[in-house]
C-alpha positions as CSV (number, residue, x, y, z in Angstrom):
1,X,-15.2,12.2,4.3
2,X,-14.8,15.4,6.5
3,X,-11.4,16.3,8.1
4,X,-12.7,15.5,11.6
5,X,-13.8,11.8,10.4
6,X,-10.4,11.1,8.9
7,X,-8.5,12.0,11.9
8,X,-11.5,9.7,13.6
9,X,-10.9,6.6,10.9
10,X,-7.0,7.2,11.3
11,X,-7.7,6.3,15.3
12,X,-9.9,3.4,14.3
13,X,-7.5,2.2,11.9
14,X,-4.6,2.7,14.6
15,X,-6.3,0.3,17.1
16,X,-7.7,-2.0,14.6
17,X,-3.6,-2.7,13.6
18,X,-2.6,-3.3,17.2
19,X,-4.9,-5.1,18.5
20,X,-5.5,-7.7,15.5
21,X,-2.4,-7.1,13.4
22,X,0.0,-6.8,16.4
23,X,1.5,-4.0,15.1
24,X,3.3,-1.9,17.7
25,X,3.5,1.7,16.0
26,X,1.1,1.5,12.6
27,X,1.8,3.8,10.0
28,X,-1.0,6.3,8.7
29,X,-1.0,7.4,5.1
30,X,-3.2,9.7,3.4
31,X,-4.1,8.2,-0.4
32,X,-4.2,10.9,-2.4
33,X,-2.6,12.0,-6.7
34,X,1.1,12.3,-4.7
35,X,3.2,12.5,-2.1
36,X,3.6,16.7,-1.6
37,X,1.8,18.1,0.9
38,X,-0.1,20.3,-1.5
39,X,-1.8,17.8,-3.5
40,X,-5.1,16.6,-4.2
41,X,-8.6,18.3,-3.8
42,X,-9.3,21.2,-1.7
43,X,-10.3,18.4,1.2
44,X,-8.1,16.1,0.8
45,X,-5.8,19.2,1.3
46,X,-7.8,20.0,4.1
47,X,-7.8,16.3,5.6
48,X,-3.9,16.5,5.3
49,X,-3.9,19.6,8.0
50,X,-6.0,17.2,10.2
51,X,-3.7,14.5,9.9
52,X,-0.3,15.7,9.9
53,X,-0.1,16.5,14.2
54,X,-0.8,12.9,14.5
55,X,1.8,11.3,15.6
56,X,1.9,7.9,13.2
57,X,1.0,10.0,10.0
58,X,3.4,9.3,7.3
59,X,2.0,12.1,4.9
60,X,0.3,11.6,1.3
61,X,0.6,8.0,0.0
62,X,0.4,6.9,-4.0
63,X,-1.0,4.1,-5.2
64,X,2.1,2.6,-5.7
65,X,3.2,2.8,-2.0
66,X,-0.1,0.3,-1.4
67,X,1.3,-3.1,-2.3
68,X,4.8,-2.4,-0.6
69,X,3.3,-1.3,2.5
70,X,4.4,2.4,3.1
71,X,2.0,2.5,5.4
72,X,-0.4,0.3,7.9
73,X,-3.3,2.1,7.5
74,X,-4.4,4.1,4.2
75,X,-7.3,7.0,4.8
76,X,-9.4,7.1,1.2
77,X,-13.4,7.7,0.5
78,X,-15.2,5.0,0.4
79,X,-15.4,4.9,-3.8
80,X,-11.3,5.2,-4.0
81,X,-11.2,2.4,-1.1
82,X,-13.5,0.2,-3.1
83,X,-11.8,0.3,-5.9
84,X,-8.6,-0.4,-4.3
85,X,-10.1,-3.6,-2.8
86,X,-11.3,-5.0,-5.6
87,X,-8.2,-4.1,-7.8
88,X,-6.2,-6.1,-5.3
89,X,-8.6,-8.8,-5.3
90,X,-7.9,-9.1,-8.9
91,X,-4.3,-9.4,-8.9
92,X,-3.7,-13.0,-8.2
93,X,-6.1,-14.2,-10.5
94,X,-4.5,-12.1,-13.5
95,X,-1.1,-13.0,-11.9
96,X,-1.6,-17.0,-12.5
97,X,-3.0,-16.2,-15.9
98,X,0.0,-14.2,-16.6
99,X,2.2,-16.9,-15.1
100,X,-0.1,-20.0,-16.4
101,X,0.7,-17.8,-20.4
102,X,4.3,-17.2,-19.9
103,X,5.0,-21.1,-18.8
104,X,3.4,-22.5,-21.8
105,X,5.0,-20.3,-24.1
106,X,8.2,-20.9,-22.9
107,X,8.0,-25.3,-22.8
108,X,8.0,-25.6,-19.3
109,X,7.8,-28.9,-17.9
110,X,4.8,-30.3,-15.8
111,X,6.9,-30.4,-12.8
112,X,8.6,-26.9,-13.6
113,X,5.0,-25.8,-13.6
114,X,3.8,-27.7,-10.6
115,X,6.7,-25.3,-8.7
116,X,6.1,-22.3,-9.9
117,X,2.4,-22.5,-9.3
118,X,3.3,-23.8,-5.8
119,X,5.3,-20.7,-5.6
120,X,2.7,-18.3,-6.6
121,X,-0.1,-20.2,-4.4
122,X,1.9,-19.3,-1.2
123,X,2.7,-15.8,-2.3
124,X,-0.3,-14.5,-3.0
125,X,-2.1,-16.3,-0.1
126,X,-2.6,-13.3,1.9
127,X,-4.5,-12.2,-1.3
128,X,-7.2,-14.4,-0.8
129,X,-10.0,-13.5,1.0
130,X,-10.9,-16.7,2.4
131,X,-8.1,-16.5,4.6
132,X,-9.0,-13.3,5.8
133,X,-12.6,-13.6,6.2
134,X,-13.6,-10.7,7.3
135,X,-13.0,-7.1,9.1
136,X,-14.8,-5.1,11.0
137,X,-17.1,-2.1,10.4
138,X,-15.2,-0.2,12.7
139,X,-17.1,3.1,14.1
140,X,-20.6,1.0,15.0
141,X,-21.6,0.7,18.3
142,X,-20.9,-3.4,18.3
143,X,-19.0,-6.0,16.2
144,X,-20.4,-5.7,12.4
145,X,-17.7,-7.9,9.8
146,X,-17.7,-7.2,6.8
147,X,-16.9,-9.9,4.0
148,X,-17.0,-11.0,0.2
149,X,-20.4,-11.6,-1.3
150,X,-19.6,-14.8,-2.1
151,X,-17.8,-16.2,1.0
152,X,-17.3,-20.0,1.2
153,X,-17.7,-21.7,4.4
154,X,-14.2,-21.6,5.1
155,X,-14.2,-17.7,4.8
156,X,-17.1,-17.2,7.1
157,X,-15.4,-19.3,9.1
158,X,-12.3,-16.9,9.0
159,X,-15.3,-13.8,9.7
160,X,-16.4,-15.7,13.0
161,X,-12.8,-16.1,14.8
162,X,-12.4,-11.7,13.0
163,X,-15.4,-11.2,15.2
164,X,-14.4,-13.1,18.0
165,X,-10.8,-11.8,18.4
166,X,-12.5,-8.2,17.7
167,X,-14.2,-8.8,20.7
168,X,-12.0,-10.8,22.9
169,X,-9.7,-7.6,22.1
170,X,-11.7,-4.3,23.0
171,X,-11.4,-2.7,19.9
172,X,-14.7,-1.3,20.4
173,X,-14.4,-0.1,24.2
174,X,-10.2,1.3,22.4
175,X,-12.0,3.0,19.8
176,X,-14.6,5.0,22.3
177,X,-11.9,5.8,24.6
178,X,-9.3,7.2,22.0
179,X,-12.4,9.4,20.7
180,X,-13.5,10.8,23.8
């Protein structure tokens, strides 16, 4: 990723936030090894100068800041963003196994057990990708949505209304105009 393109994604990622997630003012974060200004590679470095006159940026994000949302939108290569995807893909699964362990070993009841996993179901519900769908390839010239390999019919469901509200919104014609 080149400077130029981040400051480019970080605009795409900007409208994408307020005109499907509703969010007002998103937060851009640079992931990167920590939160100085300093750190990382000689581009992300780089990438950092680009980004830090924008007026959302937050600075350099950890990993940890992912999960409590320090940010809306978090600027990464494609290989680092991958690999964040599917590590968070994995975490509810690993979660009710945890969970699933802990309540045998400690003599829960079935219906002790029936609320926790209730519990856990709801939690991690924005987890599951399903009930996302899909999101656009933002930066083509048209509505391209992206989803899991394996989507059921209720997930490409959730990928049609992504593309329709994509397109009901502008987020192309935003994107073009906030470029230019």
């Amino acid at each position: 990723m080149k400077p130029e393109a981040a400051l480019q994604f970080a605009k795409m990622g900007q409208i994408y936030c307020q005109q499907i997630l509703n969010i007002d003012n998103p937060k851009i974060g640079l992931l990167n090894v920590g939160e100085e200004e300093g750190k990382g590679t000689d581009l992300l470095k780089e990438i950092y100068g680009e980004l830090k006159h924008h007026e959302n940026f937050v600075g350099n994000l950890e990993g940890k800041d992912i999960l409590p949302g320090k940010a809306d939108v978090f600027l990464c290569d494609g290989l680092v963003g991958n690999i964040v995807l599917k590590f968070g893909e994995s975490i509810p699964e690993v979660l009710q196994q945890m969970i699933g362990g802990a309540i045998k070993e400690l003599g829960l009841s079935k219906e002790e057990a029936g609320q926790i996993q209730k519990v856990l179901h709801t939690a991690l519900s924005s987890f599951n990708y399903e009930n996302v769908g899909g999101i656009p390839f933002l930066g083509v010239n048209g509505v391209s949505i992206v989803g899991h390999g394996g989507s059921s019919p209720l997930a490409i469901k959730n990928m049609i209304k992504s593309a329709v509200q994509t397109v009901e919104n502008d987020v192309n014609g935003k994107i073009v105009a906030s470029l230019n």
